[in-house]
N, C-alpha and C positions, 0 to 999 in steps of 0.2 A: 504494500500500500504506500502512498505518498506520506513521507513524515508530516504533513498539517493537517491531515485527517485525522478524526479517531477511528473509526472503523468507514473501507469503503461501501459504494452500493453494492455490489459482486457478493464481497463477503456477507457482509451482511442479509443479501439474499440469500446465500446457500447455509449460514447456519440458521437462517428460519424455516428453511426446506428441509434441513436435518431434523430441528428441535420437535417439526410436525413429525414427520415421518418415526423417529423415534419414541415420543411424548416425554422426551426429557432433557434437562438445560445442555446446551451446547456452550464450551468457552475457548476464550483464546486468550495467551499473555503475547504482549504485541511489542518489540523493542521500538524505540525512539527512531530510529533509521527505517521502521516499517515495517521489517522481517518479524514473521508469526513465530515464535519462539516453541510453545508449547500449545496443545492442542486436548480440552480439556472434556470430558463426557462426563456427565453427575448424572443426578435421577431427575423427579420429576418434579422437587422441591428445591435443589439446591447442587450447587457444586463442589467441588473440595481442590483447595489449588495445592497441587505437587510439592514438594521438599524443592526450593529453589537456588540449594545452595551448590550448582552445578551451572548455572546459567549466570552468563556471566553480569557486572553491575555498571552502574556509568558511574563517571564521576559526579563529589556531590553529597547533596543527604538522601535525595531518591534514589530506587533500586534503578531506573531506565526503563522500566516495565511497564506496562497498564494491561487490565483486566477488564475485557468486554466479553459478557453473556448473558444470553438468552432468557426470558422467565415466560412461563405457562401464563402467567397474571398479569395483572393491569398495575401493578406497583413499579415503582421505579428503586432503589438502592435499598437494604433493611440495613438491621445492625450488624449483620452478620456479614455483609457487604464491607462497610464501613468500618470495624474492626478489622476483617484482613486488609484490608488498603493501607489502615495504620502500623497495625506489627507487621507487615510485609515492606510498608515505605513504597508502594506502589507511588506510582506517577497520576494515574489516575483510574477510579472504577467507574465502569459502563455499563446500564441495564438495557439491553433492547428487546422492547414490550412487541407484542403482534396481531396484526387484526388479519385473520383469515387467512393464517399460514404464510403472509407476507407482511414486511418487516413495518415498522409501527413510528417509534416515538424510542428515541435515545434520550436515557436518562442518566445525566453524568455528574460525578463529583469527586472534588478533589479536597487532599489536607491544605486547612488555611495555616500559614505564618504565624497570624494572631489571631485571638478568640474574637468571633463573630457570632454577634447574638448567641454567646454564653455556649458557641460553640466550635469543635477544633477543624469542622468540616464543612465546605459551598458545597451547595448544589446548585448545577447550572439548569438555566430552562431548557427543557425537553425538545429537543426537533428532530426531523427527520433523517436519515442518516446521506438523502437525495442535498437536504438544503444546508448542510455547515457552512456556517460563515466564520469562526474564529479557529484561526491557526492554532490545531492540538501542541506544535513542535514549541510556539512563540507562549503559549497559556503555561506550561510545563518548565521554559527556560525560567522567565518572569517570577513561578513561584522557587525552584530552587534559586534564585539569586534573590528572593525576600529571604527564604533560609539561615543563605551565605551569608546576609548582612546582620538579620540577629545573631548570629555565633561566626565571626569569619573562618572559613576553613584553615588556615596557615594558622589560627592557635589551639585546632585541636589535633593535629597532628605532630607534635612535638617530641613523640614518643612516649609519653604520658599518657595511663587510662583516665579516662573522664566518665566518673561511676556517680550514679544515681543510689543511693543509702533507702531500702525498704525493708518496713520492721511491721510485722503482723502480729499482734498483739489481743492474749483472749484474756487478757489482765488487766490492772489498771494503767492508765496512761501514765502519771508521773515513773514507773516502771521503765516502762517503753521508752520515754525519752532519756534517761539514765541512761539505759543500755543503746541507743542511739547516739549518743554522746559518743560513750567507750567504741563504738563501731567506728564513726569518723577519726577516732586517734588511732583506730587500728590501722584505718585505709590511711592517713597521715603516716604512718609505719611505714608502708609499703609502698609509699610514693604513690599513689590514688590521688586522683585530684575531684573531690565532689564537689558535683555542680546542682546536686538537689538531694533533699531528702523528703520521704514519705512513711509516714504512718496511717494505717489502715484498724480500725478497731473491728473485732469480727467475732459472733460468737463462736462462730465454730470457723476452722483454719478449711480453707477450699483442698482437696483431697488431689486436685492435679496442678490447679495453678497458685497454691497457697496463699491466692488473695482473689479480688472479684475479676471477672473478665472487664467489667468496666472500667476499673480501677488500672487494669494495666494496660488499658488501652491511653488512657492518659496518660502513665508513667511512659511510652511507646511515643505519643505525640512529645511530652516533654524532653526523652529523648533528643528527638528528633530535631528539636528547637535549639538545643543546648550540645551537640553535639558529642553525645553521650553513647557510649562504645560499649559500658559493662552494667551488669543490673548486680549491685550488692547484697543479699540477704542476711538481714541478722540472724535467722532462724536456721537452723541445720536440717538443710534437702536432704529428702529420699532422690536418688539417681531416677525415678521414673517421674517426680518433680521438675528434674536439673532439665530434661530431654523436655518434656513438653512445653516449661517457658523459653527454653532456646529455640524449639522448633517456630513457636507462636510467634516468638517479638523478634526473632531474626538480631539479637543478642547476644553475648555472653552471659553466663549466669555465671557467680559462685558465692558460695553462703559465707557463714562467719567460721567454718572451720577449717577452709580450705584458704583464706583467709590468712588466720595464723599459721597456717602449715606454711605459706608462703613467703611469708614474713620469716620465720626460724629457719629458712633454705638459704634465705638471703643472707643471713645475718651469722648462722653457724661459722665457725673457722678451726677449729679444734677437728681432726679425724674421726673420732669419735663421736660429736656434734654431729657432723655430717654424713654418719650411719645412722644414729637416730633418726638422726631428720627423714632422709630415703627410706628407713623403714616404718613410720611413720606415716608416708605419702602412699607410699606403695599399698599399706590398708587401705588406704582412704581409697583408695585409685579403685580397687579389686571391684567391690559391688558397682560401680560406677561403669561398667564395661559394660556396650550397649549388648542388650540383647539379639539387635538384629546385625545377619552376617549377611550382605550384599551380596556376594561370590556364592551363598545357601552352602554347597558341600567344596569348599577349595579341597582339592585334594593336594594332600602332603606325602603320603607313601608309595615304597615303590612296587616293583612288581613283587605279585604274591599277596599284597597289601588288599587285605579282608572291608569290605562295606566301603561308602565313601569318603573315609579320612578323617583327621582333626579339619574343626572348623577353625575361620582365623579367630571367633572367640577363644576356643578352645586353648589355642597357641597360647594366645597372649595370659589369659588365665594361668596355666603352666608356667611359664617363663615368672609372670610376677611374684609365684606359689616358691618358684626355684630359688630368686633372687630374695626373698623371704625368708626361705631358711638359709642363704649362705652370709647375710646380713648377719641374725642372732650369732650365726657360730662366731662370724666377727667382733661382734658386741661381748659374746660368752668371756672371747681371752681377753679384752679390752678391761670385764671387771673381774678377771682372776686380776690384772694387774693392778688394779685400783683397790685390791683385797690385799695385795701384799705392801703396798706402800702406806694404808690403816695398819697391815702390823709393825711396820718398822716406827711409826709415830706410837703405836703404843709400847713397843720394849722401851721407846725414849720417855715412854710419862707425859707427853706433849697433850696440856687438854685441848679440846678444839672447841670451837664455836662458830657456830653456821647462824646467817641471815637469810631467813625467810620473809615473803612478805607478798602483797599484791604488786603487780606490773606497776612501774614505776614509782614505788614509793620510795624512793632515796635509797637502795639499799647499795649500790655500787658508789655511791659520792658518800656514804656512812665509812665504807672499808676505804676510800681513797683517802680520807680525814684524819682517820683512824691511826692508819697505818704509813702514810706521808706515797702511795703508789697513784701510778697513773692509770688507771682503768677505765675504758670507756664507760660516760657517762654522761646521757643525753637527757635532756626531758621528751622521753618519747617513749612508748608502750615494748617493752621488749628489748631495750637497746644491747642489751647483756645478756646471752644465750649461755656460753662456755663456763660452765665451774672455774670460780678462782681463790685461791687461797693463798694469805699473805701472816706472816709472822709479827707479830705483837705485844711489846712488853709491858707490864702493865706497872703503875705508881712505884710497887711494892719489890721490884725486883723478880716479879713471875713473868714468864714468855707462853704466849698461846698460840694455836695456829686460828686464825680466822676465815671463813669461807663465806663467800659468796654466790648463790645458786640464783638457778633461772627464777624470775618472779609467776606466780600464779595469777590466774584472770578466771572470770567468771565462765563455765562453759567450757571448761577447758578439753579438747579433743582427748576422748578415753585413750584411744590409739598412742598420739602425745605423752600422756602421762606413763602408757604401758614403756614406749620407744626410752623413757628418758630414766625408765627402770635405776639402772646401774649408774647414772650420774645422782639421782635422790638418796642412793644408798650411802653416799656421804653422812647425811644427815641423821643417822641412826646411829653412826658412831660421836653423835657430837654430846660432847657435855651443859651446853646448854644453849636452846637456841634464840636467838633476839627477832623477835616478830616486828619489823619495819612499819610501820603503820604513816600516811598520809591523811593528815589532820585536816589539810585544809580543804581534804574533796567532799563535797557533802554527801557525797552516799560511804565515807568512809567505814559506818556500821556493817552495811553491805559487804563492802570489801572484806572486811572482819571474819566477817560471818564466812565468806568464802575460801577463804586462807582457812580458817579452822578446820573446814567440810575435807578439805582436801589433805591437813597433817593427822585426821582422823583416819582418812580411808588410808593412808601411807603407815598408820598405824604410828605414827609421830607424837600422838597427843600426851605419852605417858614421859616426855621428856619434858623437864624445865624451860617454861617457858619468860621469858625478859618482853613485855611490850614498850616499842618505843615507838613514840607519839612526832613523827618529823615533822616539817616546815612548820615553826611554830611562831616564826615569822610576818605568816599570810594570815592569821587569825586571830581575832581579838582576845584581850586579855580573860574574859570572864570565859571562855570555852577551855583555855589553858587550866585554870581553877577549877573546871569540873574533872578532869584527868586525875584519878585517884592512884591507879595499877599500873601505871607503867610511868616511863621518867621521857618527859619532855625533851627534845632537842631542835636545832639547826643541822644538819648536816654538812651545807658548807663552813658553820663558826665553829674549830674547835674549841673556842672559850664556851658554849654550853654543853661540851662531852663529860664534864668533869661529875659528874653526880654518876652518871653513865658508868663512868670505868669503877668506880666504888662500886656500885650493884653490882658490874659482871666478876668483878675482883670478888665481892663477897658470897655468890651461887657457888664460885667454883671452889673456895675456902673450907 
């Protein structure tokens, strides 16, 4: 067809000759240059557009696409229309209605740039598909460069994801936004650049798209506005979750646990580190492996070789099952030797002391203070992955070793906590551990509360525990005053450690 048309008279003739002949909708995806792309047969209500991620895209925020098809009815576009137009990024959807087997009244519409009477989509008047007057090529160029100009393309490709933060919430709100908070510092971890967030309240969580179809049709148009590449989830996807919002919004998905996996890949540096971490992924990864295999029976054997073979599921399942266990046996001798270097510190008498705490509570700028060391120490979720331990004399002429471990977070991936086994196993030899605490974040109870849950399941809780109350700095005096159990500090002044080393001086006494 001519790129200024949307559909010609030809075509359009002959899928109204089909849609009769058959009693069911006939479609077509139509690229910008005019070439029919895909060629689509539904039933007698509706159509279903193909996995389009084989056909190629134009530049831009539109796909290059548009979808003209047939209806049995006198309606022109539903919502069901108008959703795939959004999470597909179509160029534009076409309904051609019909009177007596010959072609009728084109009914078309496109995504607006900005809301238009309180909505994200025109609809143009209806005519015949004999009388177009407005260039499809010129209507099409015109709204991707209103697009271009709300978000310029040259700053969303910088190398940078551009993620939209959504949190589905069957709880209270003040909740939700807490934990959307801690999301945004995670995607701040990770170098994420969000450019929106969304909260959805819902009694019950939607069983395929974990929020409304409405709802993500909007988060799809806002996308699309904002030049947004990734959908963030605070809530941890089922894999048959992760498939049907990537399929629908023509998106990336990934939730809040793949998330931190990602972030502790980035930031590991230690060998050890970075077997955890792979082993680690590689659970997460396992269920996540589509169930469908393209190829149905690839064969893999040779001759002689019984039935139709390993599927390439099959393979890769294997392969991650293999690398799985060759991981742990790695891991195994990693903490025989982390077994022998606890006993050479106990024939010496050396007592230890580990810092536990929530993600970013001061606990690496605590041991840098402490001990006069330079350890990475960032205001940021995670900065410090790798166990560190540093030697420490205390007032009295006593020396201890002091350790440093990964901080804990809300949610923390089971997998995670399994992988980091034999680096926690530190802290079971320690003689008393100091719980880090940040004063000044208001869900600091929470955090609390969290740290404990997790030195419980660790089985940690029967050890002495030190609460230290940090940045006491950022909080008013009267909040200081109510701190009973544990001993106030700065982590960067060691003028207020001094009460500090008297309590730890006296546990270990």
């Amino acid at each position: 067809m001519r790129p200024d048309e949307v559909i010609s008279r030809d075509l359009a003739r002959s899928m109204a000759s089909l849609t009769t002949e058959l009693n069911r909708q006939v479609g077509v995806l139509v690229h910008r240059s005019g070439k029919v792309e895909t060629v689509i047969v539904g039933d007698h209500d509706r159509i279903v557009i193909p996995a389009l991620s084989q056909i190629r895209t134009a530049g831009g925020r539109l796909r290059g696409l548009r979808c003209i098809h047939t209806t049995l009815g006198n309606a022109g576009p539903n919502e069901e229309d108008i959703m795939d137009m959004a999470c597909l990024r179509l160029d534009l959807m076409s309904v051609l209605t019909l009177a007596d087997g010959f072609p009728d009244l084109l009914h078309t519409v496109h995504l607006s740039p900005g809301r238009l009477d309180d909505q994200d989509w025109q609809l143009l008047d209806p005519v015949h598909p004999s009388s177009q007057r407005q260039s499809c090529i010129e209507l099409i160029e015109s709204l991707e460069g209103e697009f271009a100009r709300m978000r310029p393309v040259r700053d969303v490709n910088k190398g940078h994801d551009r993620a939209i933060l959504i949190s589905v919430s069957t709880g209270s709100k003040s909740r939700a936004e807490d934990s959307m908070l801690e999301l945004a510092e995670l995607a701040r971890a990770a170098d994420v650049q969000v450019v929106d967030r969304v909260i959805q309240r819902r009694r019950k969580v939607h069983p395929r798209f974990i929020l409304g179809r409405g709802k993500l049709m909007e988060i799809m148009l806002t996308a699309l506005r904002n030049g947004a590449n990734l959908l963030l989830f605070d809530q941890e996807l089922t894999p048959s979750q992760v498939r049907s919002v990537t399929d629908y919004t023509d998106l990336r998905v990934i939730d809040r646990t793949q998330l931190i996996l990602d972030i502790f890949a980035s930031r590991a540096l230690s060998r050890e580190g970075k077997l955890q971490i792979e082993m680690a992924q590689l659970k997460y990864m396992l269920p996540m492996l589509s169930t469908r295999d393209d190829a149905l029976s690839r064969l893999t054997g040779g001759i002689g070789a019984r039935g139709p073979g390993e599927t390439r599921l099959e393979i890769d399942r294997r392969r991650i099952n293999d690398r799985i266990a060759r991981l742990a046996r790695e891991l195994k001798g990693v903490s025989k030797q982390r077994y022998h270097r606890r006993n050479r510190r106990r024939k010496h008498d050396v007592p230890v002391i580990s810092l536990v705490g929530y993600t970013n509570a001061g606990k690496s700028t605590l041991l840098n203070t402490l001990t006069g060391s330079d350890i990475k120490a960032e205001d940021m979720l995670f900065a410090t992955l790798d166990p560190t331990s540093r030697r420490l004399r205390f007032p009295r002429d006593v020396e201890v070793i002091i350790t440093d471990t990964v901080g804990f977070i809300r949610n923390l991936p089971a997998d995670l906590l399994k992988a980091f086994e034999s680096t926690l196993e530190e802290l079971l030899e320690a003689d008393l551990l100091l719980h880090v605490i940040d004063i000044s974040n208001p869900a600091w109870r929470d955090q609390v509360e969290v740290v404990e849950n997790v030195l419980h399941k660790l089985e940690l809780d029967r050890l002495p525990v030190l609460r230290i109350y940090n940045k006491i700095d950022l909080v008013e005096a009267d909040v200081r005053l109510k701190v009973r159990d544990g001993v106030c500090i700065n982590a960067h002044d060691r003028a207020t450690l001094g009460e500090l080393l008297l309590r730890m001086q006296g546990h270990l006494e």
